[in-house]
C-alpha positions as CSV (number, residue, x, y, z in Angstrom):
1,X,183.8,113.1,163.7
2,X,186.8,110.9,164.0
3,X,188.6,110.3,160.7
4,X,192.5,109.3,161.1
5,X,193.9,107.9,164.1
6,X,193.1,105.4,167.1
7,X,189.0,104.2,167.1
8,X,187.9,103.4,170.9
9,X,185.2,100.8,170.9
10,X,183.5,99.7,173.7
11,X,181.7,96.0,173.3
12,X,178.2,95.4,174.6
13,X,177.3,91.8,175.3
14,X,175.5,89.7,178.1
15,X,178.4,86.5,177.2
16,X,181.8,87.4,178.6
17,X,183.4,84.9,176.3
18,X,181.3,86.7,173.5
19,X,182.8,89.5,174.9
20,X,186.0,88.2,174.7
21,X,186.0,87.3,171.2
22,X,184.9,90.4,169.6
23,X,187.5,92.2,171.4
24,X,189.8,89.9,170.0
25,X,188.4,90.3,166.4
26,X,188.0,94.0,166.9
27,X,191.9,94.5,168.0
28,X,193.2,92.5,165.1
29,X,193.3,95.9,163.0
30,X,195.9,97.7,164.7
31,X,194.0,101.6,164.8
32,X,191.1,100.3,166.9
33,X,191.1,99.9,170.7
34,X,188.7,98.1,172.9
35,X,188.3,100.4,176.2
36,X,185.6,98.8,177.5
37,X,183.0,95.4,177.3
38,X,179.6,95.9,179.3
39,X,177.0,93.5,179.7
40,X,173.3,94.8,179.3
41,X,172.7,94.3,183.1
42,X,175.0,97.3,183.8
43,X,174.4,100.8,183.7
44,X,175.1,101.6,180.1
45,X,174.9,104.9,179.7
46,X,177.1,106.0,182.4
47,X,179.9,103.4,181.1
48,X,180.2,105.1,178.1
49,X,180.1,108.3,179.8
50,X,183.3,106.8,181.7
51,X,184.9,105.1,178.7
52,X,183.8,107.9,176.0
53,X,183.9,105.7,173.0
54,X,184.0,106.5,169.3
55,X,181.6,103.7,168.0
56,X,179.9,100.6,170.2
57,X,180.0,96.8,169.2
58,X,176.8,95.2,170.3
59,X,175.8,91.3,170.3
60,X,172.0,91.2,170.3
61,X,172.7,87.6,171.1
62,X,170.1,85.0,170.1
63,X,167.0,86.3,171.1
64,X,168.1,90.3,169.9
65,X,164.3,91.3,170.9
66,X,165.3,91.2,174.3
67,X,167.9,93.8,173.6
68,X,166.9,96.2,171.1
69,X,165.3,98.6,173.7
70,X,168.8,98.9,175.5
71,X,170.2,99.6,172.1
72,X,167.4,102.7,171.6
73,X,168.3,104.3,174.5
74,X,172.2,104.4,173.6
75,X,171.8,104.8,169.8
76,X,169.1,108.0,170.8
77,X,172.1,109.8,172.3
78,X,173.9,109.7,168.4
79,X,176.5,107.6,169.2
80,X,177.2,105.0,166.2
81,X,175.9,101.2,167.4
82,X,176.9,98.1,165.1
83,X,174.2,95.7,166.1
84,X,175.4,91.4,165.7
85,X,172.4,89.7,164.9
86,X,172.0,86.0,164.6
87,X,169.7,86.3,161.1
88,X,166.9,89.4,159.8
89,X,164.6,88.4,161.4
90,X,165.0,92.0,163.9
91,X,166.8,93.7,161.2
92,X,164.8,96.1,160.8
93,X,163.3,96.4,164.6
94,X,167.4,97.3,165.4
95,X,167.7,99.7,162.2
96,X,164.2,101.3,163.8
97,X,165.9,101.6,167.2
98,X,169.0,103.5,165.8
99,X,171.5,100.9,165.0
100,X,173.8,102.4,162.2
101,X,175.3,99.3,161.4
102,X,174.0,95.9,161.1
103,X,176.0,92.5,160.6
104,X,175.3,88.5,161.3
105,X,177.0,87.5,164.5
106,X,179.6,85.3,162.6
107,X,181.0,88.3,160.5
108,X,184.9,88.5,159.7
109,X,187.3,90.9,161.6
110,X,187.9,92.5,158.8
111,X,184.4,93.4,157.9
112,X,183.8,94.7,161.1
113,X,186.5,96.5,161.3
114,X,185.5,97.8,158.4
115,X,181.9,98.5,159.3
116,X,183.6,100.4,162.9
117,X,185.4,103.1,160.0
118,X,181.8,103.6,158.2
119,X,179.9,104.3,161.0
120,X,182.1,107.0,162.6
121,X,182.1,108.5,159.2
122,X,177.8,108.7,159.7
123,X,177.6,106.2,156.9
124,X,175.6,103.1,157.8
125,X,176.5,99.1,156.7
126,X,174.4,96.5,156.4
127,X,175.1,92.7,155.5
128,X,173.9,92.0,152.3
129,X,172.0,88.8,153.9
130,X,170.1,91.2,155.9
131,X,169.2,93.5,153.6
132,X,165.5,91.8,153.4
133,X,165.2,92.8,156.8
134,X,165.9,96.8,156.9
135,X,164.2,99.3,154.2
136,X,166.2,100.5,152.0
137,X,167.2,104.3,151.7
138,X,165.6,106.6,149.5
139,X,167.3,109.8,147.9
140,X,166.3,113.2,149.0
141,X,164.9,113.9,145.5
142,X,162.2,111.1,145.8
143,X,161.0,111.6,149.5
144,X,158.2,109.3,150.5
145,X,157.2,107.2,153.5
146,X,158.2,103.8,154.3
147,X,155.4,103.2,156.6
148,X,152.7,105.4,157.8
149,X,153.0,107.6,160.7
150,X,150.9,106.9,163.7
151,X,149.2,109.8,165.4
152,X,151.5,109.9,168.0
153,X,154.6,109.8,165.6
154,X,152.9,113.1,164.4
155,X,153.1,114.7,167.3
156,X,156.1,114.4,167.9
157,X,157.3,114.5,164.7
158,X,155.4,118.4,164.7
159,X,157.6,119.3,168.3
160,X,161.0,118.0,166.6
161,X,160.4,120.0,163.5
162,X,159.6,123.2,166.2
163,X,163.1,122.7,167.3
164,X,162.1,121.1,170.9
165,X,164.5,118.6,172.7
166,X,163.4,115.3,173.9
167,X,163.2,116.6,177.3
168,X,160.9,118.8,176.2
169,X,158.6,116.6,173.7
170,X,158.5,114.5,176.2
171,X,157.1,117.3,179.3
172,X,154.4,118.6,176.4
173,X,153.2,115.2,175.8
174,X,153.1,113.7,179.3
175,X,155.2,110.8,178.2
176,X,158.8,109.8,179.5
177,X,162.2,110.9,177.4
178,X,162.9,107.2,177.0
179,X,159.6,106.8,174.8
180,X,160.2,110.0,172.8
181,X,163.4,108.7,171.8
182,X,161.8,105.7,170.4
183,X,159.3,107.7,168.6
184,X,162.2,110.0,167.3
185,X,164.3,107.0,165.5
186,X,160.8,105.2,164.4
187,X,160.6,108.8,162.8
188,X,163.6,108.6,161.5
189,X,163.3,105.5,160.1
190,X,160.4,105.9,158.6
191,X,161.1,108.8,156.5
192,X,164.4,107.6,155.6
193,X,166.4,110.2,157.3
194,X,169.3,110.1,159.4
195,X,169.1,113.8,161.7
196,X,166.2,115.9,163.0
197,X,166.4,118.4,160.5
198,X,166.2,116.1,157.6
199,X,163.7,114.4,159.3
200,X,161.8,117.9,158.9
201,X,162.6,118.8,155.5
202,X,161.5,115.4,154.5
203,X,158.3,115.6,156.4
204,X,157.6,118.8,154.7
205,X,157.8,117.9,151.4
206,X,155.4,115.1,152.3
207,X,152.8,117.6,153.6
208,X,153.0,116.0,157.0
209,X,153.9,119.2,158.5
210,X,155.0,123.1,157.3
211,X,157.9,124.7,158.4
């Protein structure tokens, strides 16, 4: 986890001039660094494989539906996403799909700046006028479920707990790693935890599952 030092960011947004701007915003504190800016039509995953970033800056634009299935499939692999959203209206849809931090699109450099520190640090930000939106987090002591499980949740949620990747979840099911992933940080969300194992411990203490 990166602490002190330079913060590489890479910037995710279909608008170049969007683009532009946030790497502007981003570069007016003098520890972070914007290696990259993607748009969602490329190939995401191997960009940051190229650019190896510390956190990602991502612009759900207007219509942040649209996006928030990209987002999964980058925030699946544990790298910290701070989603731009235009209202909370997909607040919690983008907390669900693994965004760690989550700010209105017209938010202060300094705040995001800020928000790019917390993140890398696994803590997660949210703007206070989205906090409608996103469920709130519930202490370990006083484990219960924000929403109900669905069968399939369960079964996958019963293969995490067994210690079995996504690769694997996904061959014992018969259902693509991509899906699995979204299961994993529905999971996640739902039970208010942030890592497989607490997702586990939580679920035992529930009676969903025994370890």
């Amino acid at each position: 986890m990166l602490i002190t030092g330079e913060i590489r960011v890479v910037v995710v947004a279909d608008d170049p001039l969007v683009r532009a701007g946030l790497k502007r915003l981003l570069e007016d504190d003098e520890d972070i660094q914007v290696v990259g800016q993607i748009s969602e039509d490329e190939e995401i995953e191997a960009a940051l494989n190229t650019y190896q970033p510390d956190a990602v800056v991502w612009d759900l634009g207007w219509e942040p539906s649209d996006s928030i299935e990209r987002l999964a499939e980058v925030s699946a692999e544990e790298l910290p996403v701070i989603a731009l959203l235009p209202n909370e209206m997909e607040a919690s849809d983008a907390y669900t799909a693994g965004a760690r931090g989550l700010l209105l699109r017209e938010t202060l450099s300094e705040t995001l700046a800020a928000a790019v520190r917390a993140v890398i640090r696994g803590l997660v930000v949210r703007d206070l006028e989205l906090s409608e939106g996103i469920p709130a987090f519930k202490t370990e002591e006083q484990p219960f479920l924000l929403e109900e499980l669905t069968l399939r949740e369960l079964e996958v949620l019963s293969l995490l707990a067994e210690g079995l990747t996504n690769k694997a979840i996904a061959q014992h099911l018969g259902i693509s790693e991509y899906t699995v992933k979204f299961h994993v940080n529905t999971i996640f969300r739902k039970l208010g935890a942030q890592s497989r194992t607490e997702a586990a411990v939580r679920a035992a203490r529930l009676g969903l599952i025994t370890l």
